[in-house]
C-alpha positions in Angstrom: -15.9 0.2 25.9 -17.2 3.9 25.3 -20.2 3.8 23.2 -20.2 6.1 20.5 -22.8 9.2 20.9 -25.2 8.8 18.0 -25.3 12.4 17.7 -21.6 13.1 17.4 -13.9 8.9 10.9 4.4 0.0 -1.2 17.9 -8.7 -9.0 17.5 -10.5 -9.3 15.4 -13.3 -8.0 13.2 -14.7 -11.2 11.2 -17.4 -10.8 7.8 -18.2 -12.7 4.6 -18.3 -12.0 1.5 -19.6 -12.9 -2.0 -17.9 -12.8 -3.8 -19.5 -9.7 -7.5 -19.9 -9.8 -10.2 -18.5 -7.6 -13.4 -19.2 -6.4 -13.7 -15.5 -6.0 -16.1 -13.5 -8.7 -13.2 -11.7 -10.6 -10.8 -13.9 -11.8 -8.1 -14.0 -15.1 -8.2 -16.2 -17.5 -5.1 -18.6 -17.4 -3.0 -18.4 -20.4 0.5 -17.2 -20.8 -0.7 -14.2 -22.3 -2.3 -13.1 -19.5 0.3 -14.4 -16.8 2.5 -11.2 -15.4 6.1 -12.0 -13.9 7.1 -10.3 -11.2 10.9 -10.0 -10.5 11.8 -8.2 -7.4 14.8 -6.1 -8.0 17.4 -6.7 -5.1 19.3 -3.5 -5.0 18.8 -3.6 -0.8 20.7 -6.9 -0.9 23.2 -5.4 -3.3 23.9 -2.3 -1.2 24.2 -3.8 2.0 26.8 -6.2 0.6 29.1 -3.2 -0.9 32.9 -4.0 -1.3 34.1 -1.5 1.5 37.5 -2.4 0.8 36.6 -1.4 -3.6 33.6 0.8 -3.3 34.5 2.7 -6.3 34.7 -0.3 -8.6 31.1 -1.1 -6.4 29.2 1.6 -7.1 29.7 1.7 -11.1 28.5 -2.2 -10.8 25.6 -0.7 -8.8 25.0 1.5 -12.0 25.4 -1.0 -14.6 22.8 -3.5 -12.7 20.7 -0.8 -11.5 20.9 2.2 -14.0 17.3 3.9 -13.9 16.9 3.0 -10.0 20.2 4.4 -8.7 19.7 7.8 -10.1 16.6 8.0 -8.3 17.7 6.8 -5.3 21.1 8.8 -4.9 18.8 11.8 -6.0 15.8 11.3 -3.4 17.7 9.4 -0.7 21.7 10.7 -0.9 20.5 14.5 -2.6 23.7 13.9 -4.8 23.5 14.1 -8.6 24.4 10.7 -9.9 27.2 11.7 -11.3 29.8 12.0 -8.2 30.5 8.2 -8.4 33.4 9.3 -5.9 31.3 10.6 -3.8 28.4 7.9 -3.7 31.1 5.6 -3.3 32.5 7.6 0.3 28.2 7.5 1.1 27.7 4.1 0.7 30.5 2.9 2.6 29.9 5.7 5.1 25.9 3.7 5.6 27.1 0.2 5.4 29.7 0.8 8.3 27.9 2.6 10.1 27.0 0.7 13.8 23.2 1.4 14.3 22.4 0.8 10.8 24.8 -2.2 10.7 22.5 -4.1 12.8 19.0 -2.6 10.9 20.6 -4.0 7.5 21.4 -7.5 9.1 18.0 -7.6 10.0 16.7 -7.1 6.5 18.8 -9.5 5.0 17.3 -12.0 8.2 14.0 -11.0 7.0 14.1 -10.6 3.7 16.4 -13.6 3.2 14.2 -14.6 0.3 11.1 -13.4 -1.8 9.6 -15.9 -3.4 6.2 -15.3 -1.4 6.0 -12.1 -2.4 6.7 -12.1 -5.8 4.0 -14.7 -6.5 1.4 -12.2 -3.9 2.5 -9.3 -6.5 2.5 -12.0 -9.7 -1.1 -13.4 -9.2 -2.5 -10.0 -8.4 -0.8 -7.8 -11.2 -2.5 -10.8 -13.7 -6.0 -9.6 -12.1 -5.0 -5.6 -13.0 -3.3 -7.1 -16.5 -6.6 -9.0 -17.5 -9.4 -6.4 -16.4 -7.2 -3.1 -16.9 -4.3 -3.5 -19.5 -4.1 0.5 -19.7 -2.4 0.3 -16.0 1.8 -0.1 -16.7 2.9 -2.7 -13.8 6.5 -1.1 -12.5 9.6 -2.5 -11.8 9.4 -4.0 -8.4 12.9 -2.4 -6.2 13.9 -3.3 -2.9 16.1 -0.7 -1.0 17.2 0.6 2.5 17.7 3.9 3.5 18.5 4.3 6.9 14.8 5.1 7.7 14.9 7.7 4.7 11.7 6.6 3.2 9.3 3.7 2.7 9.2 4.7 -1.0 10.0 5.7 -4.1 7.5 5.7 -7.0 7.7 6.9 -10.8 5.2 5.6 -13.5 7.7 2.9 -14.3 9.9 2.0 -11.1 8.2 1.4 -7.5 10.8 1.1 -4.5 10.2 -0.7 -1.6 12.1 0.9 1.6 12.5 -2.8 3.6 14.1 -1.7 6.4 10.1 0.0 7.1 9.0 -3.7 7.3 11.0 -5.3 10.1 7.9 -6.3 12.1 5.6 -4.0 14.2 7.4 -5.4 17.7 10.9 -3.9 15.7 12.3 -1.6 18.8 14.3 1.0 16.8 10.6 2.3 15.0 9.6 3.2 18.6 11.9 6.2 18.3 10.6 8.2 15.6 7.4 5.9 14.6 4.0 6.5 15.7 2.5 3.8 17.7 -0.7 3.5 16.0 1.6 3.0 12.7 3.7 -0.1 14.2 0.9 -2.7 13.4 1.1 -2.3 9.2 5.5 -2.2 9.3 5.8 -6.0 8.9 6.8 -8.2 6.2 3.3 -9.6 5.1 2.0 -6.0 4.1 4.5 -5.5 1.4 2.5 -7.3 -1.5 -0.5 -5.2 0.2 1.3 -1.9 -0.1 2.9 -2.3 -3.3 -0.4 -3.2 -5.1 -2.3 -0.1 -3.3 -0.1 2.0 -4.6 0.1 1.3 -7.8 -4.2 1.5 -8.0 -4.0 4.4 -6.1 -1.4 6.1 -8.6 -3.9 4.8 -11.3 -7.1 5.5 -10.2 -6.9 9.6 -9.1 -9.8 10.9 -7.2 -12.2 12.2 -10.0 -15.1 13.6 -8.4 -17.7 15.6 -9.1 -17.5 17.3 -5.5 -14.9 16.5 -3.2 -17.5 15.8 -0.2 -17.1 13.3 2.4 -19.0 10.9 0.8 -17.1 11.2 -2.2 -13.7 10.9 -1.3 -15.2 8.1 0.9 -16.6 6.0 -2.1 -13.9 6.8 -4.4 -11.3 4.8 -1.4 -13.4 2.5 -1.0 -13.7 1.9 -4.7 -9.9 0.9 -4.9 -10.4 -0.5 -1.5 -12.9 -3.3 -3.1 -10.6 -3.4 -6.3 -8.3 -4.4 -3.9 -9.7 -7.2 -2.1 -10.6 -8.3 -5.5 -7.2 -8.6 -6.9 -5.6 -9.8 -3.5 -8.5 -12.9 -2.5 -6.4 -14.1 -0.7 -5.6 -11.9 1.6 -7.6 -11.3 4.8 -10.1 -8.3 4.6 -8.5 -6.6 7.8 -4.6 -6.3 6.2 -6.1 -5.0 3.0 -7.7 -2.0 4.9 -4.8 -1.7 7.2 -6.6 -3.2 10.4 -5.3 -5.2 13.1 -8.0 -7.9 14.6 -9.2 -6.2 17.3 -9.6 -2.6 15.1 -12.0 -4.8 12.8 -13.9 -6.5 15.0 -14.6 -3.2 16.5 -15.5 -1.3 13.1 -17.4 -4.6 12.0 -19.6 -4.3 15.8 -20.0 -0.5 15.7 -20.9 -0.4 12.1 -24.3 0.5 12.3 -23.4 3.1 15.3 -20.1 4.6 12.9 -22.6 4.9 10.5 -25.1 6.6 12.1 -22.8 8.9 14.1 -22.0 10.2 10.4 -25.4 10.8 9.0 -26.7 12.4 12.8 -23.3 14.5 12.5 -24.0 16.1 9.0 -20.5 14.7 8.4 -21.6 13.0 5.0 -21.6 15.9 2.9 -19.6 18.1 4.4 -16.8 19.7 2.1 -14.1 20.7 5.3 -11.2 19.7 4.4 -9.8 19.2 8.0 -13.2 16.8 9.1 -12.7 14.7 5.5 -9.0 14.2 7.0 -10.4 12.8 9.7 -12.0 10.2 9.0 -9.7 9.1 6.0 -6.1 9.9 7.1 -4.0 7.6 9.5 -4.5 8.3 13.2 -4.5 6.5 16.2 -8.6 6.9 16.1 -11.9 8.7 14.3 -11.9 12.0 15.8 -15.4 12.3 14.5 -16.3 8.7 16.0 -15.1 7.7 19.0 -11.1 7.9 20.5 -11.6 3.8 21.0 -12.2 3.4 17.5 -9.4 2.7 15.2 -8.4 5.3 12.1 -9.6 5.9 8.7 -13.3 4.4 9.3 -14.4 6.6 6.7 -12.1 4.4 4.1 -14.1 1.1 6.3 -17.5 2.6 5.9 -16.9 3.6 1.9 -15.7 0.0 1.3 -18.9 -1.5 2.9 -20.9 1.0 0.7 -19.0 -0.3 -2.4 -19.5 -4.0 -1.6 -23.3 -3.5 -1.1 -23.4 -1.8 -4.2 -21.7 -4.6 -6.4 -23.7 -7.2 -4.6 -26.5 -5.4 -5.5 -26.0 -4.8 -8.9 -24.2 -7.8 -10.2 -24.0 -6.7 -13.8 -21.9 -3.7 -13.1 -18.5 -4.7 -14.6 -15.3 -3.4 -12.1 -14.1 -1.2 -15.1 -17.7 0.5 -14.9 -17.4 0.9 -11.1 -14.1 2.0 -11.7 -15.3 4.8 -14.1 -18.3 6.0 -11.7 -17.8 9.4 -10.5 -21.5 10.0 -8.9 -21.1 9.1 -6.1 -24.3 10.2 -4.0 -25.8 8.1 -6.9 -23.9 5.4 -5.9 -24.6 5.4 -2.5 -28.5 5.4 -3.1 -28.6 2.5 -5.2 -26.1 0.6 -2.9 -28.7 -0.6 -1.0 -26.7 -0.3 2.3 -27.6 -1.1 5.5 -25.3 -1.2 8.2 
């Protein structure tokens, strides 16, 4: 392995659920009150089973069940006003016959035959966000397909969930127009992951004082930790993104990644394209080392948020939520790689 040169980073199936506890240090209280309901909205499942033979009569069911949804998905997906019913009708039967995405749709109803799992992933964890920030409006949960249109919609009340972007990372029609580096995060287990992220993420904007490395590093890593905190059970590595082998090499090289960044003068620095670097998917940290994985700017901020809630115990997550000095942040973090 290279060694790094110090000198050089997203119905109807109901079903309820009850508040699980934790052994981990944030956790709801359990009471009905508190207890958020997720019901995944099935309009995938509903599309791919259009009545070819009435897709007329099908598509204003469509509407009826899915009213708010549909107009933003023939709008963002067809680019037709919702109004042509005729002509979403000749669409939808157009996709749903069509021979290559025949076979992609069979596979999404194979994988997402059911989704009990992951409405109890997003039920416990939207509690957590209910009970410690009641300001944040959970969405409607959509499932959809798209032909490999997009992996999601979002509004501040709807969040679709493209599911024919999560058909496994060994999938072999994503090798034609999917980056390899990206395969690893397109399975079924990330959804809860994904759909959770973004909804923090849409929540908690970057508010910084500068827009520095090091703060757009802290501020990810902030959510990053808020995260892990509302997902305990999840492993560490899916909720940054990570593969095995990419975290066992961020968790060995931590103290050279860390290093490489202060030697570098990379901390500080305001360049946009550098501060891409280290946070944006790519198949490795220019700034680092082309063996290490992507985004280890986002791996380095979380370490430096963990260090500083285990160091100061009494900070609440709505206060470190609310922190926007972050160079202040980092010096009473107490990190040490």
């Amino acid at each position: 392995m290279k060694k790094i040169h110090p000198a050089v980073i997203f119905l109807l199936i109901f079903t309820l659920f009850s508040c699980n506890k934790s052994e981990k240090r944030y956790k709801p209280e359990k009471s009905d009150k508190n207890c958020v309901e997720v019901k995944i909205n099935r309009f995938d499942k509903d599309l791919i089973e259009l009545d070819t033979k009435n897709p007329i009569q099908s598509v204003k069911k469509l509407y009826k069940k899915y009213p708010a949804f549909l107009s933003l998905y023939t709008y963002n997906i067809l680019e037709e006003e919702d109004k042509d019913t005729a002509k979403i009708a000749q669409l939808f039967t157009q996709f749903v016959a069509d021979t290559v995405f025949e076979k992609v749709n069979k596979k999404v109803m194979e994988t997402f035959s059911g989704v009990s799992d992951i409405e109890k992933d997003l039920s416990d964890a939207f509690t957590y966000i209910h009970q410690y920030f009641p300001d944040i409006h959970i969405p409607q949960i959509y499932f959809f397909v798209s032909g490999f249109n997009r992996s999601v919609l979002m509004t501040d009340s709807i969040l679709g969930v493209g599911t024919d972007f999560y058909l496994g990372a060994d999938y072999k029609p994503y090798q034609d127009f999917t980056y390899e580096y990206l395969l690893y995060n397109m399975r079924r287990d990330m959804v809860s992951i994904d759909v959770v992220s973004a909804v923090l993420f849409r929540y908690f904007t970057f508010d910084g004082k500068q827009s520095r490395l090091i703060d757009n590093m802290l501020h990810r890593g902030k959510v990053i930790y808020l995260l892990s905190a509302f997902m305990p059970e999840k492993k560490m590595e899916d909720i940054l993104g990570y593969s095995p082998q990419q975290m066992k090499w961020a968790t060995q090289y931590e103290n050279e990644i860390w290093k490489a960044i202060i030697g570098q003068k990379d901390l500080f620095s305001t360049n946009v394209k550098l501060i891409s670097q280290y946070l944006n998917d790519a198949p490795f940290t220019t700034p680092i080392s082309q063996e290490s994985p992507g985004r280890l700017g986002i791996y380095i901020g979380w370490k430096i948020v963990d260090s500083y809630m285990k160091n100061n115990k009494n900070i609440t997550l709505q206060e470190l939520m609310k922190m926007n000095d972050y160079q202040k942040m980092l010096e009473n973090s107490g990190y040490r790689p």
